[in-house]
Backbone as numpy.savetxt, mean C-alpha at the origin, in Angstrom:
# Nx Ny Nz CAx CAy CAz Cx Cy Cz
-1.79 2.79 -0.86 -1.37 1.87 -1.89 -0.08 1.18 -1.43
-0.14 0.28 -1.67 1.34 -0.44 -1.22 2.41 -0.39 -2.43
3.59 -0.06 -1.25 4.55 0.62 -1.81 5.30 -0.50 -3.51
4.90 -2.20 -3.47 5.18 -2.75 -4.67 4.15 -2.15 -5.66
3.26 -2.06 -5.59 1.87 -1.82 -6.25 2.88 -0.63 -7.35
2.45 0.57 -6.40 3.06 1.63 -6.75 4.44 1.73 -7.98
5.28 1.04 -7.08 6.27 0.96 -8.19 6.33 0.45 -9.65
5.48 -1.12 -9.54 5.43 -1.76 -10.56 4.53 -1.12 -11.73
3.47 -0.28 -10.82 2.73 0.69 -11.77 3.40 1.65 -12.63
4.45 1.90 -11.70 5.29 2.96 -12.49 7.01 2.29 -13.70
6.80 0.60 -13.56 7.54 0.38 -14.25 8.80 0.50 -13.57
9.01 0.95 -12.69 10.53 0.90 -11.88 10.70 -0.54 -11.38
12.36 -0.35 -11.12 13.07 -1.34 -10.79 13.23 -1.47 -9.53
13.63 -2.29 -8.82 13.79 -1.92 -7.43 15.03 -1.45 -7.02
16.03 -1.16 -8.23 17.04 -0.26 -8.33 16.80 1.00 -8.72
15.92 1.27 -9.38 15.67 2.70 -9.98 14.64 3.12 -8.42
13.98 2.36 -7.85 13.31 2.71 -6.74 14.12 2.89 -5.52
15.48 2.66 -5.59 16.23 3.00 -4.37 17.34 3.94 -4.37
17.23 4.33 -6.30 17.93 5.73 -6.77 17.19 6.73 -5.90
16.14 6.93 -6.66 15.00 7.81 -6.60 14.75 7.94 -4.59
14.75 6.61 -4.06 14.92 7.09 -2.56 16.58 7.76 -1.86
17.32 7.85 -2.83 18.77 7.43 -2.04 18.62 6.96 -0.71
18.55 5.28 -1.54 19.17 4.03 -0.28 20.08 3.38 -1.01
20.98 2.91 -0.14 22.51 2.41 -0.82 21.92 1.41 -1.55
21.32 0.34 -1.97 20.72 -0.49 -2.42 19.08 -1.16 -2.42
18.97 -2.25 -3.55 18.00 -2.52 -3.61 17.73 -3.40 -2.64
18.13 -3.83 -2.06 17.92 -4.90 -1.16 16.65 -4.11 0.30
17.21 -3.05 0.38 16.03 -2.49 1.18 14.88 -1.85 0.84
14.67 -1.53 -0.33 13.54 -1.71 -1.02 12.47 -2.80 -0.68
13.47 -4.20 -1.08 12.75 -5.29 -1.10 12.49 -5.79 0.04
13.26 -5.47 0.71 12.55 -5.79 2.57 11.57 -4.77 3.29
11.57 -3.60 2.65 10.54 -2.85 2.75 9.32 -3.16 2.36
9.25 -3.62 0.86 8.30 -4.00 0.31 7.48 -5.50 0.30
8.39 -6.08 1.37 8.32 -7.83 1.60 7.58 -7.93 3.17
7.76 -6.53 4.10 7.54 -6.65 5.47 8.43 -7.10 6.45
9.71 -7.29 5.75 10.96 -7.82 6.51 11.00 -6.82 7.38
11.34 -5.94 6.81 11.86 -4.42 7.76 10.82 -3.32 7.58
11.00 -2.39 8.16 10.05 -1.26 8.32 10.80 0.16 8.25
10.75 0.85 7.24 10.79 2.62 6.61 11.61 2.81 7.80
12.38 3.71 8.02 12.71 5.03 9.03 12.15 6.10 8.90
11.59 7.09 9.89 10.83 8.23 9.35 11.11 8.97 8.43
12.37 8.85 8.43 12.83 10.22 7.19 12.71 8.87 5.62
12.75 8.17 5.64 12.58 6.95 4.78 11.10 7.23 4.31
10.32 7.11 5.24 8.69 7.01 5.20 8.41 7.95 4.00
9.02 9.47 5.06 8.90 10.50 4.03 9.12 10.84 2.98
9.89 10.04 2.76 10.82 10.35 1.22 9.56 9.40 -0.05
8.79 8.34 0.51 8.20 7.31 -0.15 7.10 8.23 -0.24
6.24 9.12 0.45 5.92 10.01 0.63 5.45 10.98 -0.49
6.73 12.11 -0.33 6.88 12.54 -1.51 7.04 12.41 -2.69
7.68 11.40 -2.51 8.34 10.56 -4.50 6.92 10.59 -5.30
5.71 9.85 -3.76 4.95 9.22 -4.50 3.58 10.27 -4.46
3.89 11.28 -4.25 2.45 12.35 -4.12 1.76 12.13 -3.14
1.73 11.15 -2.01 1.03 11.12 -1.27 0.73 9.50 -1.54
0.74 8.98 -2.92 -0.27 7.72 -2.84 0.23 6.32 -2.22
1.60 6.65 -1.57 2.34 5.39 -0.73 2.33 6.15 0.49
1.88 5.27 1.90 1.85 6.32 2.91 2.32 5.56 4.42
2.63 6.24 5.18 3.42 5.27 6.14 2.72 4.31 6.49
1.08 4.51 6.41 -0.02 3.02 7.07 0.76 2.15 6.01
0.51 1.87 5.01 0.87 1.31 3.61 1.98 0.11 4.09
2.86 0.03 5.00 4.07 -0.34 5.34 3.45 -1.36 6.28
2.42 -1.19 6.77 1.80 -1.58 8.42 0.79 -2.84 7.71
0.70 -3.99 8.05 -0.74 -5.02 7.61 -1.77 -4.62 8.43
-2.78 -4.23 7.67 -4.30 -4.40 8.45 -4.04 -5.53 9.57
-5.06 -5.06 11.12 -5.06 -6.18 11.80 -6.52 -7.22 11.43
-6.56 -8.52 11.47 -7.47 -9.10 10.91 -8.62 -8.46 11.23
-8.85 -8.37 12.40 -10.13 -7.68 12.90 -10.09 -6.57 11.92
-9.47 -5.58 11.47 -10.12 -4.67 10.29 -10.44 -5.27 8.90
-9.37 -6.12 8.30 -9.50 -6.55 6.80 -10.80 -7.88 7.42
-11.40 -7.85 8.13 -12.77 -8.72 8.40 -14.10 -7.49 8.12
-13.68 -6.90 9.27 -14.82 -5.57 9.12 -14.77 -4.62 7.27
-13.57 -4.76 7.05 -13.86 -4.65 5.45 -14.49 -5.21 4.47
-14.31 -6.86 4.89 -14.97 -7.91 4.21 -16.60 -7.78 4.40
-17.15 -7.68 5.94 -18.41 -7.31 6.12 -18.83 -6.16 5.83
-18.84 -5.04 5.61 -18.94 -3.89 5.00 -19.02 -3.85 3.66
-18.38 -5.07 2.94 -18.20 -4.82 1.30 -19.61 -6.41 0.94
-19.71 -6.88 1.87 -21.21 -7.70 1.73 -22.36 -7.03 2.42
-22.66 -6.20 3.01 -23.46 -5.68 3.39 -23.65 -4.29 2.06
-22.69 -3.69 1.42 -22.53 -2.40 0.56 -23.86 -3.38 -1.05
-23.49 -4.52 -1.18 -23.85 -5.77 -2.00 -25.15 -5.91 -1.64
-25.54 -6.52 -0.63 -26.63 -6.85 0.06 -27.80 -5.71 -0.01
-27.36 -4.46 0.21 -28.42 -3.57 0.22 -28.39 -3.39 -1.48
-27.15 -3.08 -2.30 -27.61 -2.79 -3.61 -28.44 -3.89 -4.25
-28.57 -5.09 -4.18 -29.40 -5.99 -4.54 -30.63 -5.88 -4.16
-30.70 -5.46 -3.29 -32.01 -5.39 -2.38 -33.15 -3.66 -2.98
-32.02 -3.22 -3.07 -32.79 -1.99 -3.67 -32.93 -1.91 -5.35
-31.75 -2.78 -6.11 -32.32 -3.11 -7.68 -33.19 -3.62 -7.84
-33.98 -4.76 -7.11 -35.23 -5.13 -7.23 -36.35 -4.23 -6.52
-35.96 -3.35 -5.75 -37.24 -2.71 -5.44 -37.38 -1.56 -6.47
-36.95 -1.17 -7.23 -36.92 -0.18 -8.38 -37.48 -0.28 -9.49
């Protein structure tokens, strides 16, 4: 889940989100969460735990096109066969 997702789900601020990490400010939050900058491991971890698992260091990283493509084909082909088998039923 990406780490804005997450937060906004939870109603935090991006000050209450950089309490909860102790980082001196919000500002790295928001470059975290913008792709400016990238976690430190012990950073990663902390997003980590806060979040049960459901923010995770991939989370930080953009799909390379070649995957968010093969997702796209995979999610028309998942389509393609369920159509195909509602009419044979």
């Amino acid at each position: 889940m990406h780490p804005r997702e997450w937060r906004e789900g939870k109603g935090w601020t991006l000050e209450r989100m950089a309490e909860e990490l102790e980082l001196a400010d919000r500002s790295a939050v928001h470059r975290y969460e913008t792709g400016v900058r990238r976690p430190a491991p012990d950073v990663l971890e902390r997003y980590f735990l806060l979040t049960g698992g459901e923010v995770q260091p991939n989370d930080f990283y953009p799909l390379p096109r070649w995957r968010q493509r093969l997702g796209e084909v995979a999610e028309v082909a998942r389509q393609a066969r369920a159509a195909v088998l509602g009419k044979a039923a």
